[in-house]
N, C-alpha and C positions, 0 to 999 in steps of 0.2 A: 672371131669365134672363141666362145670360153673352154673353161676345161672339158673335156668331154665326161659324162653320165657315164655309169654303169645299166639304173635305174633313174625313170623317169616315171612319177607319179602323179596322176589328174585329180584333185577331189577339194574339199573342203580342211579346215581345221576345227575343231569345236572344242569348247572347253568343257571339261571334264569335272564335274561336282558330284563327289561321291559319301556315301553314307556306309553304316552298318546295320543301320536304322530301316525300317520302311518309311519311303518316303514322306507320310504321314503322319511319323510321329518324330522324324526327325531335326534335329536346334542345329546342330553341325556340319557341316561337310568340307570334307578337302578336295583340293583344286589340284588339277593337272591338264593337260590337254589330250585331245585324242579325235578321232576319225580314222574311218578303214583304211585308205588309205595311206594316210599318214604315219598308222601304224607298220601298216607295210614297208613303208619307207623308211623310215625308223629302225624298223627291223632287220634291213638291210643295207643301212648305214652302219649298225653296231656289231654286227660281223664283218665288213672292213668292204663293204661294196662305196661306188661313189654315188651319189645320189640327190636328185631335183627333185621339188613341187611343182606345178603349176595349180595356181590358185587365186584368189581373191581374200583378203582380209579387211575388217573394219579398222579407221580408225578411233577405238572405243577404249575404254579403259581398260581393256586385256590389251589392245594392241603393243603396247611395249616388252609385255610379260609374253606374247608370243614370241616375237622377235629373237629377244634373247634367249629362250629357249632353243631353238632353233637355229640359231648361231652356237650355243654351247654342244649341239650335238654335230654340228660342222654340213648340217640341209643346206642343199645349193636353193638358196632361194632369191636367186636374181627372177625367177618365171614367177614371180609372187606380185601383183598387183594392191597398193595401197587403195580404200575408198572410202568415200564417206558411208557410212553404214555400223550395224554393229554386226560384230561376230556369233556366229550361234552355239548354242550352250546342248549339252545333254544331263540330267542326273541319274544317275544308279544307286540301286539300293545292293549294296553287298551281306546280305544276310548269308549266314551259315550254310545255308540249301539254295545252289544253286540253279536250280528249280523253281524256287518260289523269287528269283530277282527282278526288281522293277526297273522301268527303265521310261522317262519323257525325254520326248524330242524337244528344240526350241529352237529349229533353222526355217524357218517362213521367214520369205522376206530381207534373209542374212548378204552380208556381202558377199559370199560367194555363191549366192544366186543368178549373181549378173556375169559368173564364168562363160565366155562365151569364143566362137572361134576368133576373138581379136586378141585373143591371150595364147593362141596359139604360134609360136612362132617356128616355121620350118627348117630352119636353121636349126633351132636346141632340138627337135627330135632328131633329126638327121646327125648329129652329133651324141647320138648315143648308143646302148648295143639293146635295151629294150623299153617299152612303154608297157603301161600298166592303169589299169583305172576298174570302176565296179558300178552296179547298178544304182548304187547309193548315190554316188556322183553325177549318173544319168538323170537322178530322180530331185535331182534341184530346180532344174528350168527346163524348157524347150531348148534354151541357149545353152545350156550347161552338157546335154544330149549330144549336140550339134558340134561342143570342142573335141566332147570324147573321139566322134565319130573323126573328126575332121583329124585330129591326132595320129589314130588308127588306120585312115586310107595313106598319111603322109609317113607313117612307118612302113605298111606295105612295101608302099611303092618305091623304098629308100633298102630292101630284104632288113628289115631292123625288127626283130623278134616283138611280140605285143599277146599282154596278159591280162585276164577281165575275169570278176568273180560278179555273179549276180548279186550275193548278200541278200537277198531278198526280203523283206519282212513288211508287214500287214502294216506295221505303224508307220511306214512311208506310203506306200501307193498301192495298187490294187495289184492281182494277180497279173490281168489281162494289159496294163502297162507295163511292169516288167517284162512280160513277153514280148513284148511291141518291141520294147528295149533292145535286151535281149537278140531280136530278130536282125535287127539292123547292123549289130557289131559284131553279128557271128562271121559271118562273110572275111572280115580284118582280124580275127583271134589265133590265135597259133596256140596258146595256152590259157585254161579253164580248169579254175575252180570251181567246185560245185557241194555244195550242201548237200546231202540226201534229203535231211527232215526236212529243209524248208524249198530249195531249189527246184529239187526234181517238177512240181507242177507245173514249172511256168516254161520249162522246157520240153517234158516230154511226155508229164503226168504220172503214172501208178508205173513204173516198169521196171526192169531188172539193172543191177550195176552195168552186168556186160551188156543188154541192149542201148543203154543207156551211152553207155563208152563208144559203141561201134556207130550208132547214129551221128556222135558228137564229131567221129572219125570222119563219118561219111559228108558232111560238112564241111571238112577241109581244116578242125581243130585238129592237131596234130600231136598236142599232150592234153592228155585228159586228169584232173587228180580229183578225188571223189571223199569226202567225210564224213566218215560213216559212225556217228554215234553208237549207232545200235550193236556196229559191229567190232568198237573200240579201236578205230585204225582208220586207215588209208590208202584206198587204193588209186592205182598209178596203168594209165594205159599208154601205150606206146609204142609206136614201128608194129602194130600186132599184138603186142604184150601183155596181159593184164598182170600187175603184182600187187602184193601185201601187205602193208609195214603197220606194225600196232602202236597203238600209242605208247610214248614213254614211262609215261604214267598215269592210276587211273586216279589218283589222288588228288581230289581241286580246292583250293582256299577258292579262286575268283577267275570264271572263265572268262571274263570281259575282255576282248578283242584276242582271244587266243586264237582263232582264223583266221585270224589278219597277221599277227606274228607269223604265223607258220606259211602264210601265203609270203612274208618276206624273206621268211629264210627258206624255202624252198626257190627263187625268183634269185637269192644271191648265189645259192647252190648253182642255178645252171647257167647264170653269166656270167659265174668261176670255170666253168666246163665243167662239171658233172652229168652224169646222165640223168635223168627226171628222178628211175628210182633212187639213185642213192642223196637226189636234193630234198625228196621228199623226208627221207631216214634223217636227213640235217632236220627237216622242219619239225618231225614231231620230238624230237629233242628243245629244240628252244620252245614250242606250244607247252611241253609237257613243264621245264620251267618257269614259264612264264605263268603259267596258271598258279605257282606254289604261293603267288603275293599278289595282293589287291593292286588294281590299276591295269589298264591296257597298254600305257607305252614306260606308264612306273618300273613295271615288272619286267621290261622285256630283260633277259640274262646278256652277261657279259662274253663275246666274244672266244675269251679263253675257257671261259667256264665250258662254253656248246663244243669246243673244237676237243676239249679234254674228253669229254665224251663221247662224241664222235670218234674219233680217232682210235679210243680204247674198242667202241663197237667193229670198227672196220681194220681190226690189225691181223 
């Protein structure tokens, strides 16, 4: 058995081709990699957590420039499956108004569409302290559904904590899928992220934070954390509790995967022992960084930089 995880992450990688341009009028773009999850991992790799993928990659002409990327950040990626296939792609358009930013998918058909539970191995979740994955991940195959799932009952039934954000969005699958989703992995979640603007329907539809929280409760999610644009902050339910943490800042260059940072450093926050709220207080400190520069896992902030902050907020 290898080193033991902190963090154990289920998803894809995608490469990341970004503009400033709209994508229709743009000649250029820079490369990076990125996915939810991955970010997540990522993000709780560079705050000092230990941390695994499991995943599928092509081997395509990114496949080397993965690799070593992902060796430079020190990702356990022994749970990483080679295939023949290629790896799927996203582009974003990082215009000034992040409002107006565009965004295509290109994972039909990608090698990590054949994620499936043979990539699941009981041994590497039981050797960790949590697991993690999102709707996104669900939303590659029936197979890809099936490792989540299968992931999630083998941390259960192992008390090994386990965390799921729906991510929701139109340009992958329908409402009524994600909630299908959704339904099956509520049962194995202990911790939930959840979007207001985009989430709430496919959970619970038009309703309030705290009905929303106590339903999630009543379910058997036992942290609930909530992001609430509208209301520039974060809420945090728990043992009873509802609290309120605002964001760091409301200043954005590029919110591209700043839900996913903040879902990692929230996720390293509590399997350092922190209590929810104050992992949360960690997360919107690195989201609030991480937004100040283009890129989703570009930007994520350095360790010291979030702890110096942190620390000055909590002395």
């Amino acid at each position: 058995m290898g080193e033991k995880q902190d963090i154990i992450a289920i998803g894809e990688s995608l490469i990341e081709l970004s503009t400033s341009e709209n994508l229709t009028e743009a000649k250029y773009f820079d490369k990076y990699f990125g996915g939810d999850t991955l970010t997540t991992a990522v993000t709780a790799l560079r705050l000092g957590s230990k941390t695994g993928f499991i995943s599928r990659i092509g081997v395509d002409c990114f496949r080397d420039y993965l690799i070593k990327s992902w060796k430079i950040e020190g990702l356990d990626i022994s749970q990483i499956k080679e295939v023949k296939g290629t790896n799927g792609l996203y582009m974003v358009s990082k215009v000034q108004d992040c409002s107006a930013k565009e965004f295509s998918y290109y994972r039909k058909k990608t090698a990590a569409t054949g994620l499936s539970i043979d990539d699941i191995s009981p041994e590497y979740i039981q050797n960790s302290s949590l697991v993690y994955s999102t709707g996104m991940t669900q939303s590659l195959s029936i197979s890809a559904r099936e490792a989540v799932k299968k992931a999630f009952e083998i941390a259960r039934e192992n008390n090994i904590l386990t965390a799921y954000a729906p991510n929701y969005t139109s340009l992958i699958w329908t409402e009524e899928e994600a909630q299908e989703a959704f339904e099956e992995i509520s049962e194995f979640t202990d911790i939930i992220f959840v979007n207001a603007q985009n989430d709430f329907p496919i959970i619970m539809g038009d309703v309030s934070v705290d009905n929303l929280i106590k339903y999630l409760w009543d379910k058997g999610i036992s942290v609930v954390i909530i992001k609430s644009s509208g209301e520039k902050g974060y809420y945090a339910g728990y043992q009873g509790n509802i609290g309120f943490v605002q964001y760091y800042t409301e200043r954005i260059v590029d919110n591209t995967g700043a839900g996913d940072a903040f879902n990692g450093a929230v996720l390293h926050g509590i399997v350092s022992g922190m209590p929810p709220y104050k992992a949360v207080n960690l997360g919107s400190i690195v989201a609030g960084l991480q937004v100040q520069s283009y890129g989703a896992i570009k930007s994520i902030p350095s360790k010291d930089e979030v702890y110096r902050i942190f620390k000055g907020q909590n002395e």
